[in-house]
C-alpha positions in Angstrom: 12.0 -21.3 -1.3 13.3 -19.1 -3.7 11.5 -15.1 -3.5 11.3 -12.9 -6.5 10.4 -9.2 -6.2 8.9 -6.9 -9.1 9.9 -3.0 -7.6 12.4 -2.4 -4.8 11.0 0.9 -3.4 10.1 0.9 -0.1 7.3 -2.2 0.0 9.9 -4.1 -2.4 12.8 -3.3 -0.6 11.4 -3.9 2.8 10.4 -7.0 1.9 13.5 -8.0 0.2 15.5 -7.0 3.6 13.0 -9.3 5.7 12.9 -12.4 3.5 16.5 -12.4 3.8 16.5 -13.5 7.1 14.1 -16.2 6.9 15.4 -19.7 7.2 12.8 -20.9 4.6 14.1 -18.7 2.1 17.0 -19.7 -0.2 17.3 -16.8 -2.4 15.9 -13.2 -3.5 15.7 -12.1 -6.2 14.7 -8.6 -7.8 13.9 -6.9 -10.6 12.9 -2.7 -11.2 12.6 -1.0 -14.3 14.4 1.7 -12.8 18.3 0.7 -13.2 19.5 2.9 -10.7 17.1 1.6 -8.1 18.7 -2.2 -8.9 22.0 -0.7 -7.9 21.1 0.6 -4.7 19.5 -2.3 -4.2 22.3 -4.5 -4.4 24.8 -1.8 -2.6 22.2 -1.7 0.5 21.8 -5.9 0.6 17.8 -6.0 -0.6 18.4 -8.9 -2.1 20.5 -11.6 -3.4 20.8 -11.0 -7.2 19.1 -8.8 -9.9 17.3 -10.8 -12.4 15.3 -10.3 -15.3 11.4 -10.9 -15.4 11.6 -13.9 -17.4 14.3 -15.4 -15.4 12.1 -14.9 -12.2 9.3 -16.6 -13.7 11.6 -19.8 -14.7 13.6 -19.6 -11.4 11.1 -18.4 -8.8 8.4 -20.0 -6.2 7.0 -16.8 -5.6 6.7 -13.4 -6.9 5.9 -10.5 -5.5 4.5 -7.6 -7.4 5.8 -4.3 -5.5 5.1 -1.5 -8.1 2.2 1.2 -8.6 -1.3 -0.6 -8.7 -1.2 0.5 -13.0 1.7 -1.4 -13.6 0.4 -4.2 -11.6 -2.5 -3.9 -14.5 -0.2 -3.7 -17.2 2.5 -6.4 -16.3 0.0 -9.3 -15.0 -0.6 -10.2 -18.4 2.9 -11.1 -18.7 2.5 -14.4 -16.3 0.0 -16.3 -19.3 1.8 -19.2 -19.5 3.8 -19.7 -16.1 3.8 -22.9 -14.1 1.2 -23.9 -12.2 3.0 -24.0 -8.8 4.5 -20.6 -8.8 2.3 -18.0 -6.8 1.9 -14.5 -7.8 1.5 -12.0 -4.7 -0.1 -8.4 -5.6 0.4 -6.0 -3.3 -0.8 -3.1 -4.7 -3.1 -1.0 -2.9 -6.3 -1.2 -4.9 -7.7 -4.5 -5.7 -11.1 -5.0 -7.4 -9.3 -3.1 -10.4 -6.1 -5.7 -10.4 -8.3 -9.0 -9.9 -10.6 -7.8 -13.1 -7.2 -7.4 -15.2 -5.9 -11.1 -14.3 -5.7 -13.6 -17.0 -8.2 -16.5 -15.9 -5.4 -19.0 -17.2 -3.5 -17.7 -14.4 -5.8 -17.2 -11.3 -5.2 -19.5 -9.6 -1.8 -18.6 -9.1 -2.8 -15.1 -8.1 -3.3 -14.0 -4.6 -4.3 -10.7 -4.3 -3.2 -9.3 -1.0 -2.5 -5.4 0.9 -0.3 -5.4 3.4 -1.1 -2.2 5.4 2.2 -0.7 6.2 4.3 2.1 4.6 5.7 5.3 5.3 5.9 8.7 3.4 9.4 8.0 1.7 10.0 6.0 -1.3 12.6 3.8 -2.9 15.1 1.4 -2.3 17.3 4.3 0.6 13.9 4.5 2.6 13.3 0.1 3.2 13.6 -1.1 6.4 13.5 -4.6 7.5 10.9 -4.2 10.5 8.5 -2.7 8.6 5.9 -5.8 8.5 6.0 -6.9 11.6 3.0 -6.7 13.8 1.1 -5.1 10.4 -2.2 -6.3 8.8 -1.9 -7.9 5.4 -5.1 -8.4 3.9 -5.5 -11.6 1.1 -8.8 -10.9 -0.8 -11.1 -13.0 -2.9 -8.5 -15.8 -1.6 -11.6 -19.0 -2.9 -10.7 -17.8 -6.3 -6.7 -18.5 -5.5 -5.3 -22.4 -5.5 -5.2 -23.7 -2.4 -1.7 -24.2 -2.2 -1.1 -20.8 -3.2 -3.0 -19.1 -0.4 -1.3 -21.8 2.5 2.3 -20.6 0.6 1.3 -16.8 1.5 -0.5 -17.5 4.6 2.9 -18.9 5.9 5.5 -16.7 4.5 2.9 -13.5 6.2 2.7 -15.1 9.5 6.8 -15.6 9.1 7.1 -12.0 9.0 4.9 -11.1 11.6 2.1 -10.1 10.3 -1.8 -10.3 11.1 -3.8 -11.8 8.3 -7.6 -11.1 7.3 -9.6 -11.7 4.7 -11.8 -10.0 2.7 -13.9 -9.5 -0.7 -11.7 -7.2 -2.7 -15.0 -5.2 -3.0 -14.8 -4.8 0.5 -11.3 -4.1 0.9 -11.7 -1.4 -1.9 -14.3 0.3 0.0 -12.8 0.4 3.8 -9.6 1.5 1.8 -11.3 4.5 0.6 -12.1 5.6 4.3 -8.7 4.4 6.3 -6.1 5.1 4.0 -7.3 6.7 0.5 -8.9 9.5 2.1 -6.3 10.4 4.8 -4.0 11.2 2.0 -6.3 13.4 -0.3 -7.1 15.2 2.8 -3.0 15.6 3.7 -2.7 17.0 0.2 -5.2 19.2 0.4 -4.3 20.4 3.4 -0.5 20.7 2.4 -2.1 22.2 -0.7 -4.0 24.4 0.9 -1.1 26.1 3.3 1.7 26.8 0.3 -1.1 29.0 -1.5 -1.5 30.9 2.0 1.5 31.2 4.0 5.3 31.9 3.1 8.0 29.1 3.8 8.9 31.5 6.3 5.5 31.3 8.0 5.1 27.6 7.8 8.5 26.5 8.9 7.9 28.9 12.3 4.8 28.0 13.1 4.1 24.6 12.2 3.9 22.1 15.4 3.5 18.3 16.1 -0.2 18.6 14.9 0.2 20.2 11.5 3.3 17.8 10.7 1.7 15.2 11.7 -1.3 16.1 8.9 0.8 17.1 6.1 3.3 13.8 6.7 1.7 12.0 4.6 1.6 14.7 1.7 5.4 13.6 1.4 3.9 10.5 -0.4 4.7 9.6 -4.0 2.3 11.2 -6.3 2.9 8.8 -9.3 1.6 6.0 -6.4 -0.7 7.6 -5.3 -2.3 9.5 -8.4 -2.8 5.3 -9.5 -4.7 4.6 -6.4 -7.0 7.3 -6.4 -7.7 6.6 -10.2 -8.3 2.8 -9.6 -10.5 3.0 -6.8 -12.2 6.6 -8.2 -15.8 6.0 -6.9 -15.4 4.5 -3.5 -12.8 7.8 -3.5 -15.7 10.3 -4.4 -18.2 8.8 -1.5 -15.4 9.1 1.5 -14.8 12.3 0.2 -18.3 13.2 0.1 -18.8 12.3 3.8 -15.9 13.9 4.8 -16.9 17.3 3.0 -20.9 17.1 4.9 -18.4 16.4 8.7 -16.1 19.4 7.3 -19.9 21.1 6.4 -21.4 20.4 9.7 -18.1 22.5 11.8 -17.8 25.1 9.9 -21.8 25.8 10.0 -21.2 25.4 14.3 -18.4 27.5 13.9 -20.1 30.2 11.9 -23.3 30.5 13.8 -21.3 29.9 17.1 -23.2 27.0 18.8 -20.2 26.4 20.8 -22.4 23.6 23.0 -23.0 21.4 19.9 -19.6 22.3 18.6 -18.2 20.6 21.6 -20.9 17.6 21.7 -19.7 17.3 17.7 -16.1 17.0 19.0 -16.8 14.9 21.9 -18.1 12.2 19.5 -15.4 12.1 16.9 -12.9 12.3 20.0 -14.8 8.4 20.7 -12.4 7.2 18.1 -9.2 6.8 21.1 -11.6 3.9 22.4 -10.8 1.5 18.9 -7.6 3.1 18.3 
């Protein structure tokens, strides 16, 4: 099977440097709009060859789209025409957004999927080739995909270790929001928060396991992550929302020292070690 992959940051590298390994695979290929990033591509082995769009779409089996969920908007239209038996893979973040901008004349050849798994860095100098394994990837609104096209991705997920679900992308959108959206506008904020208080001084003395391990995820790329929020905006607002009344509810124990139900509040949010 011969791979193509659209962005060889971390997702798109990572994959590249798994694929390569996989006896099923002939060749990968990849493209980036960033030239530089196609260099160091090549230089650290994240694929096979570079190769242009079109020649993906005349060569390939499957493409992968690993770029910010806009692009993924803007270059989808590109596919009109392509064969029936090549599958498109999103893996953009967002989904509801991304289905809604596929051509109908290509649908069929979409699958959109998430694969949960990332760290804070970005581009092609921060993929790994472990970073799939053992990670969810979830396929959504997969009866709208071919059949053919959702066994194709089934298999080459489960080759890389990976747990599959699936979802409505309505769903998916929405428990998004609350697991991984939210997490990160909360790590800004935070991060945000602490460089208009303290010195560099201050921060770099102080700061322990607990605080790093809240800001890590500030590190993240805001041109990635200013997309995500954008596309899934409402669903956004509500987790935010909720976390604001929880935020609400311990600064009111705080303030009028009901140390018992502060305690009791904690106890129950501490519940979450017994799913995680």
């Amino acid at each position: 099977m011969k791979i193509g992959i659209v962005g060889l940051g971390l997702i798109g590298g990572s994959l590249g440097l798994s694929l390569k390994n996989e006896k099923l695979i002939s060749c990968v290929s990849g493209t980036d709009l960033n030239k530089e990033h196609e260099k160091q591509a090549m230089q650290l082995g994240l694929v096979h060859e570079i190769l242009t769009l079109e020649g993906m779409k005349q060569k390939c089996d499957m493409i992968f789209l690993a770029i910010p969920v806009e692009g993924i908007i803007k270059i989808v239209k590109e596919f009109e025409g392509i064969g029936e038996n090549t599958t498109i893979v999103d893996l953009g973040s967002t989904k509801q957004k991304i289905i809604e901008a596929v051509p109908e004349s290509i649908r069929q050849n979409f699958i959109p999927a998430h694969p949960m798994a990332g760290t804070e860095y970005s581009g092609p100098t921060a993929a790994f080739p472990g970073l799939f394994k053992d990670a969810v990837v979830a396929i959504c609104d997969f009866k709208e995909s071919g059949e053919m096209h959702v066994k194709r991705s089934v298999e080459l997920f489960s080759h890389l270790g990976m747990k599959i679900i699936f979802m409505s992308a309505a769903e998916h959108d929405h428990h998004a929001s609350v697991i991984s959206h939210l997490p990160h506008a909360i790590s800004f904020s935070l991060a945000s928060s602490v460089l208009k208080k303290e010195n560099k001084k201050n921060i770099i003395a102080l700061s322990g396991t607990g605080f790093n391990g809240m800001i890590r995820i500030a590190k993240s790329s805001p041109v990635m992550w200013t997309d995500i929020f954008k596309q899934n905006k409402q669903n956004l607002i509500n987790s935010i929302d909720l976390f604001k009344k929880e935020l609400d509810e311990c600064e009111n124990l705080v303030k009028n020292e009901k140390w018992d139900e502060l305690r009791e509040w904690m106890g129950e949010a501490r519940k979450i070690r017994e799913i995680l």
